[in-house]
N, C-alpha and C positions, 0 to 999 in steps of 0.2 A: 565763295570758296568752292572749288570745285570736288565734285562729286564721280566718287571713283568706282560706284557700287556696279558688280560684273564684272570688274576687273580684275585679272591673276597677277599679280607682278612676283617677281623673284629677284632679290636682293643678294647678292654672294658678298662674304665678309658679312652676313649680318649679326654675328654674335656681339658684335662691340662697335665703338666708334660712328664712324658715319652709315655703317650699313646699320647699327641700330637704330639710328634716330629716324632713317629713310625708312626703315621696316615698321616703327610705330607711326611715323605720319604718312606713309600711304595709307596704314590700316586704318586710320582715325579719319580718312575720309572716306571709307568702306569698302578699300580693295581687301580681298584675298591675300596673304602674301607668305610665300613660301620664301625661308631663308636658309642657306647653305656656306658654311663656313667650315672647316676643321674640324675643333673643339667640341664632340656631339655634346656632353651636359652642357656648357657653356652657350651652343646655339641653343638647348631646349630649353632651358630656363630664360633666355631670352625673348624669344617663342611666346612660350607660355606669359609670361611678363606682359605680352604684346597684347595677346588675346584679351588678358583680364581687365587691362586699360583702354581697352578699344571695342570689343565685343565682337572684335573681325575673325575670321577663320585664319588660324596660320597654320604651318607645317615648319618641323624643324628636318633637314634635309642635311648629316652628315657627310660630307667630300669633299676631296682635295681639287680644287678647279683643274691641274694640272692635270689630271689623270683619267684618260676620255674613257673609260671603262666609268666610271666614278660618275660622270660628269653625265653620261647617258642615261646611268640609274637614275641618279637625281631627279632628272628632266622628265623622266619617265612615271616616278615615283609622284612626283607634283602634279602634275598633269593630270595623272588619274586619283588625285585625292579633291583635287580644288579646280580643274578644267584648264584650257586651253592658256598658255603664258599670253599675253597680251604686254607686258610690261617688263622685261629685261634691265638690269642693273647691275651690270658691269663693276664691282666697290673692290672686291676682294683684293690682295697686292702688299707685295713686302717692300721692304727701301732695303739700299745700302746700308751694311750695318757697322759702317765705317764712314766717316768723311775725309776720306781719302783720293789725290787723284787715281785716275784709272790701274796705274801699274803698280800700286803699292795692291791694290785691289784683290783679294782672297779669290780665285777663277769661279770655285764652285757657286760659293755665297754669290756673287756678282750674277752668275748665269739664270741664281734660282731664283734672281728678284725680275731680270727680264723674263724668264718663263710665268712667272704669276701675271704679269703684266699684258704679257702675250700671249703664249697660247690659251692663259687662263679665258679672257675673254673669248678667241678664237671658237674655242671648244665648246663654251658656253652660248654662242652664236650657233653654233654648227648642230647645235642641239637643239635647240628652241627654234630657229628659224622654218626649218617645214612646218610645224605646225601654227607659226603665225600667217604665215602664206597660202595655207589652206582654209585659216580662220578670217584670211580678206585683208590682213593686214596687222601692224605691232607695230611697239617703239622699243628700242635699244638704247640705254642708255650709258656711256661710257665714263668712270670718273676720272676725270682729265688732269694734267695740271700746267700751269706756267712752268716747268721744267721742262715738259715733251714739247712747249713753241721755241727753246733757246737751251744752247749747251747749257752743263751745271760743271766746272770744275772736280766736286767734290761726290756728285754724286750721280756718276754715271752711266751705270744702269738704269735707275729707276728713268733719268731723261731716254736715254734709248727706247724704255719697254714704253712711256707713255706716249712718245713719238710715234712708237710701231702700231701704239694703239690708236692713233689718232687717225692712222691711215687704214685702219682694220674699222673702225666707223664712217668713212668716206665712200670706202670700198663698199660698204652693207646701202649707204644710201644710195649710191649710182646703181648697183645691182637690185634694188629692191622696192624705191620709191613707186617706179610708176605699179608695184602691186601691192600699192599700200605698208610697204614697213617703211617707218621713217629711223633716221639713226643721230646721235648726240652725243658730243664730247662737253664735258661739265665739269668746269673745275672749280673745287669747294672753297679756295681759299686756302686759309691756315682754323684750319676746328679745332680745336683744343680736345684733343685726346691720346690715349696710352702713348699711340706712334707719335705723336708729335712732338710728347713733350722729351721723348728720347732724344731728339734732334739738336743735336748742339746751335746749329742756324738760330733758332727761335727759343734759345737760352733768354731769359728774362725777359719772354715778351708777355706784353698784358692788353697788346688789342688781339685780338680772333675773329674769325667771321660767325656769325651766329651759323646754329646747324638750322635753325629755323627756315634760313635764307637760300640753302639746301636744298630741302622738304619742299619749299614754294615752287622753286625752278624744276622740278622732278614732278611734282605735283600737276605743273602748266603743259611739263610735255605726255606725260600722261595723261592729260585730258584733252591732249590734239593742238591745244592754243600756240604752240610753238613751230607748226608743223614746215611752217618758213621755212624755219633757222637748221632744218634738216642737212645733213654729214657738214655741219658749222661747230664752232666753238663758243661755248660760254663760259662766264665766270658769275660766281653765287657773290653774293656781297657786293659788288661793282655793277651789276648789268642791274637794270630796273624792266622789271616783269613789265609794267604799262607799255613803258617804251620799245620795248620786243616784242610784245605783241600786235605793237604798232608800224613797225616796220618788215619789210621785206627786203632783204639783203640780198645786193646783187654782185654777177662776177664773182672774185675770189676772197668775197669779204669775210672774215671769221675761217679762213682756211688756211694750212702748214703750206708756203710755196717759197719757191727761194723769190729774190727779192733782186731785179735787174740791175745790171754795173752801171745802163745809161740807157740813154734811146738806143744808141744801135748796140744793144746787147741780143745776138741771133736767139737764146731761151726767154728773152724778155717776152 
């Protein structure tokens, strides 16, 4: 099991869900970890939850990802409580709160699940990244999903904002690699939690991907073992850690590209 101890990581969305699970198991292998969500009681009793299960340092970090005033404090406020972010995690993110095609779609509600999805990470990048680049190097961690590799009829936004995000990780890796930040799209599966189970999609389901399987893939890129599969995509529950640490994926393997109509297709 790998050993995370030195490590800052910062989890947004981690009041609940899958940023909670990810904010107690980095800490149980001895990061640091500042989490930042919305809900200030709801992250600090989360927080605190974290610590006393873990004996790790945490920081509860009240702000709205969306809001770069917000989002600078944060970064700032972490930084100087717990040291230099080395571990970004990208969780936070609303859905559609309709399954409805695009044009039945409420503008505002639709606009304000791509802005968490986008600019939230953006911002959240645009903060952290000097000081990982000063520090020699970081990982970014994006939570991905099979929605942003393929339209969703019903829920369009959220495929838009995690698409936008997939290329907001690709971008960090081409620009950043050779100074040591590597970047990760990571898609969790279906977790079984609040937001999920809101989802008419996944009405009466009873298999999930454990969050454990999660924790491990976040775990491997935070302790460097993936550094491969850098501006690539994963998936938790499907991909086998052995097996990805074993390989090195070439060309445009695990990448969003369109897909050629034949040989003589001129963008092929």
């Amino acid at each position: 099991m790998a050993d995370l101890g030195g490590t800052v990581a910062l989890v947004t969305g981690a009041s609940a869900g899958i940023g909670r699970h990810l904010a107690e198991g980095l800490a149980a292998r001895g990061a640091a970890v500042a989490g930042i969500a919305r809900g200030g009681d709801r992250l600090a009793a989360a927080m605190d939850e974290v610590a006393a299960a873990t004996g790790a340092r945490t920081l509860a970090v009240p702000a709205d990802v969306t809001d770069a005033a917000a989002v600078e404090d944060a970064v700032a406020r972490a930084t100087a409580a717990l040291g230099p972010v080395g571990l970004l995690v990208n969780n936070a993110g609303l859905i559609d709160a309709a399954e409805v095609p695009l044009w039945e779609a409420d503008p505002d509600q639709w606009w304000s699940v791509v802005e968490s999805q986008v600019r939230g990470p953006f911002l959240l990048a645009r903060a952290v990244l000097p000081g990982m680049l000063a520090a020699g190097g970081g990982r970014v961690v994006g939570l991905a999903s099979g929605i942003g590799t393929r339209a969703n009829p019903l829920y369009s936004a959220y495929s838009a904002g995690k698409t936008a995000q997939m290329r907001i990780t690709e971008s960090i890796h081409l620009a950043g690699a050779e100074r040591g930040v590597r970047a990760f799209d990571l898609a969790p599966g279906v977790v079984d939690t609040e937001m999920t189970r809101t989802m008419t999609m996944h009405a009466g389901r009873t298999e999930w991907t454990r969050p454990e399987d999660v924790v491990d893939l976040v775990v491997a890129v935070a302790a460097g073992e993936l550094d491969a599969w850098s501006g690539r995509f994963l998936r938790a529950g499907v991909d086998d850690l052995d097996t990805l640490r074993a390989t090195t994926p070439a060309g445009d393997a695990r990448r969003l590209r369109l897909v050629p109509y034949g040989d003589g297709d001129p963008l092929g």
